[in-house]
Every structure is written in C-alpha cells, then in structure tokens.
Backbone of each chain as ProteinMPNN parsed JSONL, in Angstrom:
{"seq_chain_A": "XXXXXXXXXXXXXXXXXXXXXXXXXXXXXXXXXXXXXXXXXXXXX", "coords_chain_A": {"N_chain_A": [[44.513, 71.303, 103.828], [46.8, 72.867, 104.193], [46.44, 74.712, 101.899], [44.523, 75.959, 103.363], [45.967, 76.893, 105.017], [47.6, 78.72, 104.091], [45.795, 80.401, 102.679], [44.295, 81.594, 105.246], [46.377, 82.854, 106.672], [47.971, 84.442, 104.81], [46.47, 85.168, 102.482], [46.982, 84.042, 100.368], [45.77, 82.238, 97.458], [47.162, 79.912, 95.969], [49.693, 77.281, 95.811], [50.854, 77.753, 94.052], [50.835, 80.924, 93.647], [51.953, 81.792, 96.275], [54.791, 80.637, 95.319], [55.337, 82.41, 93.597], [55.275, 84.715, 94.872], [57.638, 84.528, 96.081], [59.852, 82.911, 94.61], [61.657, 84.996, 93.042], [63.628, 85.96, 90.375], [66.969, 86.571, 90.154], [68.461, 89.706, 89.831], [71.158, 90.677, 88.523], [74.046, 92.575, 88.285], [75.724, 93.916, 84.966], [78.54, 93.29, 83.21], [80.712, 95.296, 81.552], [82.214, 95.297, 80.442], [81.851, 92.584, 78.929], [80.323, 90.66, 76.196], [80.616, 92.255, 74.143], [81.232, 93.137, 71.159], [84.267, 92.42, 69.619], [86.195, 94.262, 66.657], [87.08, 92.818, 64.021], [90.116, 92.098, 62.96], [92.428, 91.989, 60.269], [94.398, 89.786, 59.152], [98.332, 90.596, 59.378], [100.185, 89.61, 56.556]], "CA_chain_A": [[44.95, 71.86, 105.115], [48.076, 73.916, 103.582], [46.093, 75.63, 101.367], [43.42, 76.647, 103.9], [46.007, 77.392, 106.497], [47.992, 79.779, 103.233], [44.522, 81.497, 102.669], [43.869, 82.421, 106.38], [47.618, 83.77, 106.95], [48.475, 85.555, 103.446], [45.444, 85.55, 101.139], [47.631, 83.423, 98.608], [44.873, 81.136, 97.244], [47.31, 78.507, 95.426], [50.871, 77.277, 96.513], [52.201, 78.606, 92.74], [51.048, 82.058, 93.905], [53.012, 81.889, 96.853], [55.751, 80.627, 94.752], [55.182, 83.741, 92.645], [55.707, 85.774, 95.661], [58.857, 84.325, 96.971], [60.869, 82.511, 93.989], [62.05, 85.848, 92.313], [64.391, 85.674, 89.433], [67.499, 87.466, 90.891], [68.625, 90.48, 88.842], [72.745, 90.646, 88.67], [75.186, 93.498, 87.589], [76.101, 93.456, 83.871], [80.108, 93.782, 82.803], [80.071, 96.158, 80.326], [83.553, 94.395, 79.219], [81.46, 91.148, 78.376], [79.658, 90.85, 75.058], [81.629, 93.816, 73.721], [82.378, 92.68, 69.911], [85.823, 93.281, 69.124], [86.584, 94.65, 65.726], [87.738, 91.987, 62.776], [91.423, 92.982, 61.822], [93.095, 91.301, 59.108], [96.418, 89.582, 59.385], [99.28, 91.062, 58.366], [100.94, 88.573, 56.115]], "C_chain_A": [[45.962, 72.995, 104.915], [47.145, 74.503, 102.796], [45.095, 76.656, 102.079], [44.384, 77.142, 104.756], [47.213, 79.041, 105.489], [46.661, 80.694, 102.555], [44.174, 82.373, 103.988], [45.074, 83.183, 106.803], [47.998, 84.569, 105.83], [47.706, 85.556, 102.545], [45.829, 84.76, 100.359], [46.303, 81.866, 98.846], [45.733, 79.687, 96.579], [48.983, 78.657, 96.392], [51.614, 78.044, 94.973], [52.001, 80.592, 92.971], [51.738, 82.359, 95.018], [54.695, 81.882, 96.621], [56.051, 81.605, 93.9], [55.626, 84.577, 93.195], [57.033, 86.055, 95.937], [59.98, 83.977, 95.9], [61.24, 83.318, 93.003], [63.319, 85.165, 91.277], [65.546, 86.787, 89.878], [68.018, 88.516, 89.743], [70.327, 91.197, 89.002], [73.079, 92.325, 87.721], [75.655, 93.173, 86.06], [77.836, 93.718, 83.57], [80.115, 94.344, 81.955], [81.066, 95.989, 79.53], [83.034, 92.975, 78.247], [80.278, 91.639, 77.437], [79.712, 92.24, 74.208], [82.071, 92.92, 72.446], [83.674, 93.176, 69.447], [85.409, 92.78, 67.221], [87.272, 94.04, 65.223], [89.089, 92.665, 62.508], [92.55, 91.456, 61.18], [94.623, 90.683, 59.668], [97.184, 89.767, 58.42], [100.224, 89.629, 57.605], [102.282, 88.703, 55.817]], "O_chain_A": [[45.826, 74.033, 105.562], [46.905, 75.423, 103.578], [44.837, 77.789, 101.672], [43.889, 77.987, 105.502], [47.504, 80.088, 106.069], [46.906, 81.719, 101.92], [43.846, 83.558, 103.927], [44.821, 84.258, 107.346], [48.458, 85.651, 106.197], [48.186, 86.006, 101.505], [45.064, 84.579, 99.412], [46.063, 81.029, 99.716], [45.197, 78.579, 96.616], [49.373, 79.516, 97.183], [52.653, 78.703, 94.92], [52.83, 81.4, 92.552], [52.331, 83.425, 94.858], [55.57, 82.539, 97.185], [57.19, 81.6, 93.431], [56.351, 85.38, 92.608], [57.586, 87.15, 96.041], [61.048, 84.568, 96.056], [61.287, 82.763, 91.905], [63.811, 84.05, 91.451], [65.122, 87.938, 89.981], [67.958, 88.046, 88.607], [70.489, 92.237, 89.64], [72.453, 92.897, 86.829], [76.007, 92.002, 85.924], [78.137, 94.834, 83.994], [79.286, 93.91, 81.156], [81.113, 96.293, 78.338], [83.578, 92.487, 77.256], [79.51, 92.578, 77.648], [78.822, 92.99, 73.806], [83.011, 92.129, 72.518], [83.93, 94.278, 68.963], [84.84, 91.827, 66.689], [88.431, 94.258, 65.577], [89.138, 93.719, 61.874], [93.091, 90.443, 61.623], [95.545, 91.115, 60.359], [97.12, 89.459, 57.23], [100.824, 88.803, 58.293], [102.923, 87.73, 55.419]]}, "seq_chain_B": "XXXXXXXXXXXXXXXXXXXXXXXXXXXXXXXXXXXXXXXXXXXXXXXXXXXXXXXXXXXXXXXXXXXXXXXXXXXXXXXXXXXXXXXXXXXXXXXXXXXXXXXXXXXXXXXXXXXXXXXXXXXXXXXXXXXXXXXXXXXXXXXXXXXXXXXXXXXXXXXXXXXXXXX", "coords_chain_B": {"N_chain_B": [[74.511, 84.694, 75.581], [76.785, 84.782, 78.459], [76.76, 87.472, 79.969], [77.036, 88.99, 82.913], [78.076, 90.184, 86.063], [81.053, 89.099, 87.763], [83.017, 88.075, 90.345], [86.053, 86.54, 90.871], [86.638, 84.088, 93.268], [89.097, 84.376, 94.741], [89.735, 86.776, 94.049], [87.798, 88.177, 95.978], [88.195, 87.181, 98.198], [90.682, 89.098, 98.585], [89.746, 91.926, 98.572], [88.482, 92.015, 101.171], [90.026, 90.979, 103.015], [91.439, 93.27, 103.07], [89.658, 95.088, 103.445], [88.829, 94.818, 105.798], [90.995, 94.576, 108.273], [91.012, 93.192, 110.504], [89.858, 90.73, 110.652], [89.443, 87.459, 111.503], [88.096, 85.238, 111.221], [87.798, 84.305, 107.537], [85.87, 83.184, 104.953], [85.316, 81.637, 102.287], [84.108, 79.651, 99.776], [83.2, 79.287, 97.056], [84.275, 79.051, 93.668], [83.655, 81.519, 91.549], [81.276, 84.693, 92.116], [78.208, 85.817, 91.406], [77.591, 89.266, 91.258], [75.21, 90.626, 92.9], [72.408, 92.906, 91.966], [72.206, 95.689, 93.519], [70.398, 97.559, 94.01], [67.772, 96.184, 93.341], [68.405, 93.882, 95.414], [67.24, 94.947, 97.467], [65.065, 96.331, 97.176], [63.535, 94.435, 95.755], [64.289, 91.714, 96.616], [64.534, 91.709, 99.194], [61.757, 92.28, 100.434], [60.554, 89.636, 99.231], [61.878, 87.594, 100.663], [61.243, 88.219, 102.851], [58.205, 87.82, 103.203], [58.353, 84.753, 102.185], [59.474, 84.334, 105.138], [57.514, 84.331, 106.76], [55.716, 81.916, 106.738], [56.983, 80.433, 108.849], [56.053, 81.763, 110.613], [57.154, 84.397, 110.83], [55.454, 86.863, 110.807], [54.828, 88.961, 112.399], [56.241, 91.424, 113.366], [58.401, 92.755, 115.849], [59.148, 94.707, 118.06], [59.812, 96.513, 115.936], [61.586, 94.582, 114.651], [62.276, 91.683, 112.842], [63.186, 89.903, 114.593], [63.602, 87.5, 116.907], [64.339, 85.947, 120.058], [65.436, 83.284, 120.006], [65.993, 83.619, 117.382], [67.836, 85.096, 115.878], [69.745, 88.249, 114.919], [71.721, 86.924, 114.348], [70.996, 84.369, 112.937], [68.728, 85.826, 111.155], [70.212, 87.085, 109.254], [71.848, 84.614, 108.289], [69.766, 83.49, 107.446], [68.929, 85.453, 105.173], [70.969, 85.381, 103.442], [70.687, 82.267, 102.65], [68.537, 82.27, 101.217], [68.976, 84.258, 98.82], [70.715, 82.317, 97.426], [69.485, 80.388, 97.204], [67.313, 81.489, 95.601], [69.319, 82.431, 93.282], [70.5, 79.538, 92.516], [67.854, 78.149, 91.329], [67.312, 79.988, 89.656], [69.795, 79.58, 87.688], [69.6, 77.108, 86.948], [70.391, 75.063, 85.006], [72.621, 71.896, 84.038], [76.215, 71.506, 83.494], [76.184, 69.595, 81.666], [73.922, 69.359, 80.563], [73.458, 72.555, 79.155], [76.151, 71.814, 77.358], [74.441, 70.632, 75.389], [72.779, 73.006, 74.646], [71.594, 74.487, 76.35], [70.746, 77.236, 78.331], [72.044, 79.14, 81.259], [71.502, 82.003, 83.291], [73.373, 83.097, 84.707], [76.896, 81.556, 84.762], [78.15, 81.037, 87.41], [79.197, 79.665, 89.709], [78.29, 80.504, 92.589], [76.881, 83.558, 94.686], [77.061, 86.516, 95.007], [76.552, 86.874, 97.733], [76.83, 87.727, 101.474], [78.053, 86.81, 105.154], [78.724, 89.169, 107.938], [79.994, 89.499, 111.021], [80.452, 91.903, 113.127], [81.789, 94.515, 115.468], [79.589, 96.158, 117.692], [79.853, 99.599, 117.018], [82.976, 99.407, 117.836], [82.851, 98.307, 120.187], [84.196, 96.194, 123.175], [82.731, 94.702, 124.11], [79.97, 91.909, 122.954], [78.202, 92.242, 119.924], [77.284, 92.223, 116.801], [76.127, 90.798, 113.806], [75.293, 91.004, 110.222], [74.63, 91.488, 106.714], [77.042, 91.219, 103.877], [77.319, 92.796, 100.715], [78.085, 93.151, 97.259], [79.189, 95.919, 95.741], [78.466, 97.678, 92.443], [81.225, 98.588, 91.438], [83.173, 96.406, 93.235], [82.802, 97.657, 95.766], [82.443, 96.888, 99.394], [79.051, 96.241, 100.695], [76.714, 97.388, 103.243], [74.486, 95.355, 104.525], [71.175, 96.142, 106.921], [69.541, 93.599, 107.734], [67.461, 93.285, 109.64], [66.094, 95.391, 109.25], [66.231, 95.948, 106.774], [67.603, 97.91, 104.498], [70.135, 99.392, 103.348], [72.982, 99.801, 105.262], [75.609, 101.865, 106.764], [79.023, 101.659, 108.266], [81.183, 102.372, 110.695], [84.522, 103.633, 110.378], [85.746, 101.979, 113.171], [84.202, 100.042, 113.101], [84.409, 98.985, 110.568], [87.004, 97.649, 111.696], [86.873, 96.36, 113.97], [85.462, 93.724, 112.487], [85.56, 90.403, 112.643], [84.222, 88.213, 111.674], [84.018, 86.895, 108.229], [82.179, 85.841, 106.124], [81.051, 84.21, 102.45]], "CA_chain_B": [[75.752, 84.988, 76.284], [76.515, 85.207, 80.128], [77.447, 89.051, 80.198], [76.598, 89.096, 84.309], [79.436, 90.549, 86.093], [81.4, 88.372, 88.227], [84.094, 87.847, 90.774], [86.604, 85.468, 91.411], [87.08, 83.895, 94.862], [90.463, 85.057, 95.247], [89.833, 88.464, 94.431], [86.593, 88.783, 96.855], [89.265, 87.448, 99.325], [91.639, 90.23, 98.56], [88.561, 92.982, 99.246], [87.636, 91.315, 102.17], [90.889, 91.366, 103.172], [92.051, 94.712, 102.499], [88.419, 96.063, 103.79], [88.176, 94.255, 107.665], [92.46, 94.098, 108.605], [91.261, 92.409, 111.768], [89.3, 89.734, 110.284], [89.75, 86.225, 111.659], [87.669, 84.076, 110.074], [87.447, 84.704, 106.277], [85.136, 81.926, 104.755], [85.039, 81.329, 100.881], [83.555, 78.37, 99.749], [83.025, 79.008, 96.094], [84.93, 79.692, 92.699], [83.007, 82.185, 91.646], [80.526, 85.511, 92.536], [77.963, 86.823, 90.596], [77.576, 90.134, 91.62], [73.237, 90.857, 92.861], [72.307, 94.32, 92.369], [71.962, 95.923, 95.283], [69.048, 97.935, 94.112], [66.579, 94.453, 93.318], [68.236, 93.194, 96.962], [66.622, 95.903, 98.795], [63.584, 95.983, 96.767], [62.733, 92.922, 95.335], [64.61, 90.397, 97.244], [64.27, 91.415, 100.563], [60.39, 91.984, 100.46], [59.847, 88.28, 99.016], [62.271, 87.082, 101.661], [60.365, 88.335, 104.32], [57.296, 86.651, 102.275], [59.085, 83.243, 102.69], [60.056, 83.195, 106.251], [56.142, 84.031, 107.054], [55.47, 80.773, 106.613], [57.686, 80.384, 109.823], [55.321, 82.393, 111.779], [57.473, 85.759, 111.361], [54.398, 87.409, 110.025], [54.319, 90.299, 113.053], [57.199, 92.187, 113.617], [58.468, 92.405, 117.294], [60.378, 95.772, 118.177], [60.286, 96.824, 114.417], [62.254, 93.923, 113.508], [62.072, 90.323, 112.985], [63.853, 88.897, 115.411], [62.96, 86.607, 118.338], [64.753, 85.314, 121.367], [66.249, 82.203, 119.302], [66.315, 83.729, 115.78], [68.162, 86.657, 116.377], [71.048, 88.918, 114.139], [72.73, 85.833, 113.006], [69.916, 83.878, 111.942], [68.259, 86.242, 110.151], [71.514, 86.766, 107.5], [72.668, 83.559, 107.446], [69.027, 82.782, 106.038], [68.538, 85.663, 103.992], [71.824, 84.734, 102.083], [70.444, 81.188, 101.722], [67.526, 82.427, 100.832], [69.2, 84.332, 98.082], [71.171, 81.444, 97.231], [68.266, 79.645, 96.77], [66.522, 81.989, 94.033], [70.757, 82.103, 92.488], [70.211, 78.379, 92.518], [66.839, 78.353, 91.327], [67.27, 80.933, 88.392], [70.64, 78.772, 86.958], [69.929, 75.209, 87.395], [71.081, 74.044, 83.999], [74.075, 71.486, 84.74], [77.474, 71.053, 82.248], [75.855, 68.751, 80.35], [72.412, 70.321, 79.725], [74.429, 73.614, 78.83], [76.682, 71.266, 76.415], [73.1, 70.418, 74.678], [72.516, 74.122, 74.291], [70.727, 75.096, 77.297], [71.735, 78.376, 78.753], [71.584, 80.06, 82.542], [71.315, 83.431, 83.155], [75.285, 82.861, 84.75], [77.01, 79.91, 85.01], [78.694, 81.634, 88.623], [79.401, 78.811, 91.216], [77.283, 81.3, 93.964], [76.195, 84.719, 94.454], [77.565, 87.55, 96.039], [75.727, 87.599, 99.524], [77.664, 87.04, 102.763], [77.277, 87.271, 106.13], [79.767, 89.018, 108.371], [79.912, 89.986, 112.326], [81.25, 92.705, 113.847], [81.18, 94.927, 117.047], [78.839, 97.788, 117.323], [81.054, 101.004, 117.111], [84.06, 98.857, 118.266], [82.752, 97.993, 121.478], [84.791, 95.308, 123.068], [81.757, 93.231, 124.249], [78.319, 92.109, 122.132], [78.608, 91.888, 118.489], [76.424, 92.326, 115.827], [75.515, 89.978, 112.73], [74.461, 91.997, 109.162], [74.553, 91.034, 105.375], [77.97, 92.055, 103.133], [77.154, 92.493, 99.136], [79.657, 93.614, 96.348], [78.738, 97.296, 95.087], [79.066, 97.862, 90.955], [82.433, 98.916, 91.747], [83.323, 95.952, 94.543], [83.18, 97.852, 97.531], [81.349, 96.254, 100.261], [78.047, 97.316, 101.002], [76.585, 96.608, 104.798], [72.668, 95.433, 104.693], [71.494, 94.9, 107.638], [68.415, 92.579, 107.459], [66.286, 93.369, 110.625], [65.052, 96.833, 108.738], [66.415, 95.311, 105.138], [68.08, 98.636, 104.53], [71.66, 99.438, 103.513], [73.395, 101.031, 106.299], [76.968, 102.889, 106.642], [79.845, 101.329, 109.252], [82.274, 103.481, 110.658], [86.311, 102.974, 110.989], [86.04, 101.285, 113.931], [83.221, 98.793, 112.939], [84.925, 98.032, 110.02], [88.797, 97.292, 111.789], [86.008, 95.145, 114.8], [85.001, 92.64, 112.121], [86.002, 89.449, 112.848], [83.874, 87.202, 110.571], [82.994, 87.103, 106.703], [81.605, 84.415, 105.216], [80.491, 84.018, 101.307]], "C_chain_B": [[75.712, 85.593, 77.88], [77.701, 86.934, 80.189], [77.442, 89.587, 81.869], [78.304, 89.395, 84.961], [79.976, 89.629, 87.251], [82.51, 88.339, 88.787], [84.63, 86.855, 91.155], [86.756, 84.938, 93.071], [88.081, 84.709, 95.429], [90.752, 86.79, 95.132], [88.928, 89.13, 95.356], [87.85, 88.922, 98.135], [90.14, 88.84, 99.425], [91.389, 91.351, 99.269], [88.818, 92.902, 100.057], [88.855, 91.454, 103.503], [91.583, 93.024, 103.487], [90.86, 95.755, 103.168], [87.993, 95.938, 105.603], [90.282, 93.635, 108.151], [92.106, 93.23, 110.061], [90.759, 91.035, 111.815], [90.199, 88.249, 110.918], [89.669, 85.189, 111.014], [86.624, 84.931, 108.907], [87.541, 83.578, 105.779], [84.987, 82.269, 103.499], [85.008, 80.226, 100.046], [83.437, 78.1, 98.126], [83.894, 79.855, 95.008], [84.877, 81.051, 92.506], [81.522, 83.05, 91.913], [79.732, 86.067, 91.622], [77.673, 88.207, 91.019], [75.92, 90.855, 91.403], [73.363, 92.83, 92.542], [71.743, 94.882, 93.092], [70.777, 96.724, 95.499], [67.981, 96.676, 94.474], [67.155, 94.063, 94.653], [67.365, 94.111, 97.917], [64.868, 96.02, 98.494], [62.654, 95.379, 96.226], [62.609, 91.575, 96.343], [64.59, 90.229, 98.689], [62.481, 91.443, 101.143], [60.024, 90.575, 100.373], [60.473, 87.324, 99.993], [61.11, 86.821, 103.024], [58.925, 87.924, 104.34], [57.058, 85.31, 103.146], [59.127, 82.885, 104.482], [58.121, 83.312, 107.185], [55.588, 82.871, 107.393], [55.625, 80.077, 108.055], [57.082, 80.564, 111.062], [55.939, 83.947, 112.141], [57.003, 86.363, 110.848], [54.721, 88.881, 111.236], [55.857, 90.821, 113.894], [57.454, 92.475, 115.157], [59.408, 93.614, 117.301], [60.863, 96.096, 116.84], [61.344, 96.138, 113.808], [62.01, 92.528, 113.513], [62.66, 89.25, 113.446], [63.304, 88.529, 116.284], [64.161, 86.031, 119.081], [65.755, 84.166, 120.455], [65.891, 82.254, 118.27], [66.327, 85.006, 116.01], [68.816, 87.117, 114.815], [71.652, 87.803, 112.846], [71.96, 84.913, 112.263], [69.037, 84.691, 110.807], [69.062, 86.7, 108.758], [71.625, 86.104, 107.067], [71.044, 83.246, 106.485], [68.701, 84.001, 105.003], [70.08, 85.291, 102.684], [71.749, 83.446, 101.605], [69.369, 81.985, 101.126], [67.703, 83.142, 99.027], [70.182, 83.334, 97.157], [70.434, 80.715, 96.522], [67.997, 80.074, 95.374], [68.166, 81.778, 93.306], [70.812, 80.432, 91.629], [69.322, 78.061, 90.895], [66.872, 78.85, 89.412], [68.752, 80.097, 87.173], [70.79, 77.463, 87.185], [70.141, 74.231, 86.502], [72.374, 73.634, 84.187], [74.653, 71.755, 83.15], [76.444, 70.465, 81.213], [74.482, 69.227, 80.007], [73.091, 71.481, 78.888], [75.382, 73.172, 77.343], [75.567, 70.733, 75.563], [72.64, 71.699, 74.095], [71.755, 74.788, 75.431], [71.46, 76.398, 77.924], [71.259, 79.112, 80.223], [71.865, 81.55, 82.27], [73.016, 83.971, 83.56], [75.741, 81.769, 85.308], [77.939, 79.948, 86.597], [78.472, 80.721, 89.543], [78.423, 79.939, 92.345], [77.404, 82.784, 93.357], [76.721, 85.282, 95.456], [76.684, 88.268, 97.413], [76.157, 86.748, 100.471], [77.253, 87.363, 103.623], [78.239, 87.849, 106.973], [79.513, 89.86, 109.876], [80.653, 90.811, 112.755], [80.833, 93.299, 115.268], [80.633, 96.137, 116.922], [79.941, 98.829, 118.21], [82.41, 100.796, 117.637], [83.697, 98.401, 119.344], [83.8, 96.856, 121.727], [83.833, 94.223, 123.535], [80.728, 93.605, 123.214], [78.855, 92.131, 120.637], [77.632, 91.759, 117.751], [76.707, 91.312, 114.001], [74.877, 90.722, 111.542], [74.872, 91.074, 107.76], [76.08, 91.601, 104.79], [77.387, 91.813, 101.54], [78.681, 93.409, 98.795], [78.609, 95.017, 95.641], [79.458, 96.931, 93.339], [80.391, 97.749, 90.979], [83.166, 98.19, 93.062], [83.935, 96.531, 95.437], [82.171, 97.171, 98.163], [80.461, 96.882, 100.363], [77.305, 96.357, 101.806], [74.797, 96.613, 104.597], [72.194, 94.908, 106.133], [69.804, 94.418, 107.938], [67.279, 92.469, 108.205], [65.512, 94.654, 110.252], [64.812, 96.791, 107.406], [66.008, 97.065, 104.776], [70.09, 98.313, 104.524], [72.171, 100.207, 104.609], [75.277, 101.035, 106.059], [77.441, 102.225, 107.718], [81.044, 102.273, 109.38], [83.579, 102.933, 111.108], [85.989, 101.683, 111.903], [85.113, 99.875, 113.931], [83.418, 97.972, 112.252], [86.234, 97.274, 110.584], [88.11, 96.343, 113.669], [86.108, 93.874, 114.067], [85.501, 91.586, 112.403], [85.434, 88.274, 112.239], [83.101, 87.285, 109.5], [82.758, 85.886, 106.432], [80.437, 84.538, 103.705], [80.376, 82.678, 101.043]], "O_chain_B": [[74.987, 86.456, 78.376], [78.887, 87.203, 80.38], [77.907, 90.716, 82.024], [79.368, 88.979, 84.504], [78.987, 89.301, 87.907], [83.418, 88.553, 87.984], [83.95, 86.068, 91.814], [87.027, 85.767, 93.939], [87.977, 85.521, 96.349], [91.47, 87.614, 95.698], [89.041, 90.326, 95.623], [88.298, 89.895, 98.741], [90.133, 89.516, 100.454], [92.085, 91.854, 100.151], [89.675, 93.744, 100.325], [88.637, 91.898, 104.63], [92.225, 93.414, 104.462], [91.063, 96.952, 103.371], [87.255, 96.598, 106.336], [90.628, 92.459, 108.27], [93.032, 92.649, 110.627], [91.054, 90.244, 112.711], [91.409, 88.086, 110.764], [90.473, 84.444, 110.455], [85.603, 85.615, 108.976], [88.541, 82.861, 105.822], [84.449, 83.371, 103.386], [86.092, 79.878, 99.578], [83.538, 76.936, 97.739], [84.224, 81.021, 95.221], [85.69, 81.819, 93.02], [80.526, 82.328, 91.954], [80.292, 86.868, 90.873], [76.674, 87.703, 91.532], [75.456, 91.38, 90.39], [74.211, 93.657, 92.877], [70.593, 94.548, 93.378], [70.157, 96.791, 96.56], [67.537, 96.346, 95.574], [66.186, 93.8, 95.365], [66.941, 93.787, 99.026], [63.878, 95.874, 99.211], [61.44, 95.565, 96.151], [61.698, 90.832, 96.708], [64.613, 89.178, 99.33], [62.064, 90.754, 102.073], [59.269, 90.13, 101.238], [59.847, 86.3, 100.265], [60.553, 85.946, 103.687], [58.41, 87.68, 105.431], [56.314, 84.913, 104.043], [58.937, 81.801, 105.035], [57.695, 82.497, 108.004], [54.927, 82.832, 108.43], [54.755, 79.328, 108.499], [57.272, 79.996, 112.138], [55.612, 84.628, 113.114], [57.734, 86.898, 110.014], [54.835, 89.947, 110.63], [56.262, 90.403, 114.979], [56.398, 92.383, 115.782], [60.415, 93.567, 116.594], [62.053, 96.015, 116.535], [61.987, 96.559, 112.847], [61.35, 92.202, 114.499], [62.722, 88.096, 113.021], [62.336, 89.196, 116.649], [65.039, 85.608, 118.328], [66.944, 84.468, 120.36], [65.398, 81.235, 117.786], [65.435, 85.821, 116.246], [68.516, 86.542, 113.769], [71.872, 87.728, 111.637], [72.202, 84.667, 111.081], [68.733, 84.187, 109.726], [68.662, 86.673, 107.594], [71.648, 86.062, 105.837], [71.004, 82.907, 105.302], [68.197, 83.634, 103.941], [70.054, 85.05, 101.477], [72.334, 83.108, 100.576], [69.843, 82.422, 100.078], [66.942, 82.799, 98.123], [70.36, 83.757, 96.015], [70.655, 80.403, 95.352], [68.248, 79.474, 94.33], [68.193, 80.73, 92.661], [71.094, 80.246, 90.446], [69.81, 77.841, 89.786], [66.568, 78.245, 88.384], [68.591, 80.119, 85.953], [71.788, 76.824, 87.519], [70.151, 73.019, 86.721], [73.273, 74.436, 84.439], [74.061, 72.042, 82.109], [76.068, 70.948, 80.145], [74.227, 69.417, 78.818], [73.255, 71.153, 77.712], [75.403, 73.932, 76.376], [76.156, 70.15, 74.653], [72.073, 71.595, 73.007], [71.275, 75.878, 75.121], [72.688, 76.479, 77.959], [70.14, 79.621, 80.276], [72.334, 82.087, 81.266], [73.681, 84.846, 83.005], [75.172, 81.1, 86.171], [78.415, 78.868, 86.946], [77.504, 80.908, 90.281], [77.648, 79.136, 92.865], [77.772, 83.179, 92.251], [76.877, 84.8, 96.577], [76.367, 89.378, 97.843], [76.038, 85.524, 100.512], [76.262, 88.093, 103.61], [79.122, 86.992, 107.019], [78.818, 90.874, 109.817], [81.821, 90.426, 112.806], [79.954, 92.877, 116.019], [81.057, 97.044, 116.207], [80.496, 98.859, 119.308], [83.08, 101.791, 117.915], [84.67, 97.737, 119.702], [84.369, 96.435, 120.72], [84.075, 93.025, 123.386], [80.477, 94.699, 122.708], [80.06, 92.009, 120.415], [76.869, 90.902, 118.197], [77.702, 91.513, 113.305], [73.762, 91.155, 111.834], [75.421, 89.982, 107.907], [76.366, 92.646, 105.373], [77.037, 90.68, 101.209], [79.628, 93.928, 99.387], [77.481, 94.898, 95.162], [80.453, 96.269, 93.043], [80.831, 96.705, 90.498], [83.699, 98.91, 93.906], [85.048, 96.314, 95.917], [81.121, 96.871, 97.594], [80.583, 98.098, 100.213], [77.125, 95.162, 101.574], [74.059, 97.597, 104.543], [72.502, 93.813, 106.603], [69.027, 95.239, 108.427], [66.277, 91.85, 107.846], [64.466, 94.968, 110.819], [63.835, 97.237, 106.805], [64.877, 97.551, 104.735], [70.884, 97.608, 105.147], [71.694, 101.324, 104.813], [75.949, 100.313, 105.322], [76.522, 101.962, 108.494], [81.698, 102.796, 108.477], [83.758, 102.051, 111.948], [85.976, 100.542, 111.441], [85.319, 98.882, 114.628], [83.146, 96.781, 112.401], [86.569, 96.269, 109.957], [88.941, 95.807, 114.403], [86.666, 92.924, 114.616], [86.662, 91.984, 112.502], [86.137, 87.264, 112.252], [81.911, 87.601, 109.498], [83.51, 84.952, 106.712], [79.259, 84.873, 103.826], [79.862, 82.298, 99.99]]}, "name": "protein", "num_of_chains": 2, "seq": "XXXXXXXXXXXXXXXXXXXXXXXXXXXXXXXXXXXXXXXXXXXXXXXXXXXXXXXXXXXXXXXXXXXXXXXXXXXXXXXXXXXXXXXXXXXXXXXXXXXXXXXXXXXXXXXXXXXXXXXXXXXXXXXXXXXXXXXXXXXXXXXXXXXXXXXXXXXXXXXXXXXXXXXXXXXXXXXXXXXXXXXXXXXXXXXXXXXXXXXXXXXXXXXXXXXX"}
C-alpha cells in the first residue's frame, strides 16, 4: 500500500530510494585551526 | 579527526545577542553548534527537505510557497530545523561509548547550527514573520527564509523587531 501509494506520488519505487532522497549527509564548515600539526620543538633543558 | 567548525553555546548567545538588541526570548538548548554550510543548506538540504514533507501532502505549491492555512511561517522553520537536526542526528549517531571503542562521527557537536527566529516585517508594529537563522563562515547570521528556501537580506529595523531566536 506505501509503496504503491510512493510510486503514484514521487516515482520512488523502494522506501531506501526515498531515503536516498531525503536522509542527506549534512556537509559542515571546516576550522582551518583544527588538524593543523604543530611543529615538534625540543625542550630546553 | 573532528576538524568541523564549531560554536559554543555561550558564544552563539553573545551573536545573538549583540545582532537582535530587542530580543526577548533567546532559546539555547545545547552545548555545542556545528556550523552547516550555507551553500549545501540552500542546495542540498533544502531540496530534500521539501522531498520529505511531500509525504505530508505539500507536493503543490500554493501562492509560490508552501504554506497552508494551519502550516504557515512558523511551521515551516521550526520543521525545516528539525528536519536538519534530524540528518545532524542521523549523520553522528555514534554514542561515548561506541566512540571510546574507536568509532568516529563526522562531529561529536551536541546540535547544529539551524534556528528559528521571528521578527516584524520592516518593523511594523503588528504581524510578524517566522524565517530560518544559520551561522555564516565568519558567524554572522544569515536569514533563510524557507517558503522560497533562499537566503534573504533584513534591514535595521527587522533586525532591532526580532523578538525570538531559538537554536
């Protein structure tokens, strides 16, 4: 019944292609301070 | 490594603050923000939104936007910020202790930088309008507003109207 009534309103033949449509992976801002290797320095003894 | 950029509660407050002086109610619910990019909200995340609420029956657009009679302004924010919530959710759902196993999210950010906040169109003193707030690269606010899902521009007086944010 759900799949026939998601074929006659949006073409999507399964419910994982609907979920394909809708459950994006969100895509965030990077810090360009984070994962920045700091430079090894010795201790002064 | 979670390199995703991120704000604290207390400093969104500050913004938020500092960006709406008339503000009443300022709502912050979580530690921290990861900060969406505001490109992918406009062209990823608001397309698959409007996907989702299909389902609903808001398949045909009514006065070029998707509102109805009892799912107006404010309904359509508050759900697209669950809605992005959701995928936020969704995309980091390894807990503490999975994570302490080695598992890794994309950021371990208590929520996601999408709010909802009301103001008055052009200051008016009646009527009031309902839109999206995000955090720009550089957290300034940036006004979406969700019935064209489009960024739009507020002027002086729309911002020093606002009267409610909520993240």
């Amino acid at each position: 019944m759900v799949r026939k009534l998601l074929i006659k309103l949006f073409g999507i033949e399964t419910f994982e292609g609907y979920k394909k449509k809708c459950v994006l992976t969100p895509k965030y801002y990077k810090d360009p301070e984070k994962g920045i290797k700091k430079p090894l320095t010795k201790k002064k003894v | 490594m979670d390199n995703t950029l991120i704000i604290k509660g207390g400093e969104l407050k500050k913004i938020m603050n500092s960006s709406f002086p008339n503000v009443k109610h300022l709502i912050m619910t979580d530690r921290d923000y990861a900060i969406l990019d505001l490109d992918w909200v406009k062209k990823h995340a608001y397309p698959a939104f409007i996907e989702w609420i299909q389902v609903f029956g808001f398949q045909r657009k009514i006065r070029s936007s998707y509102w109805k009679t009892n799912w107006d302004c404010e309904d359509l924010s508050e759900s697209f910020k669950a809605y992005l919530r959701f995928l936020h959710a969704a995309a980091n759902s390894h807990t503490l202790t999975e994570r302490m196993k080695g598992e890794k999210n994309i950021t371990n950010a208590t929520s996601v930088s999408a709010g909802t906040m009301f103001y008055r169109n052009n200051g008016a003193k009646s009527g009031g309008h309902a839109i999206n707030i995000f955090l720009s690269k550089d957290m300034k606010p940036a006004y979406f507003e969700p019935e064209a899902g489009v960024f739009i521009h507020l002027n002086p007086k729309e911002e020093e109207s606002t009267w409610y944010v909520n993240f």
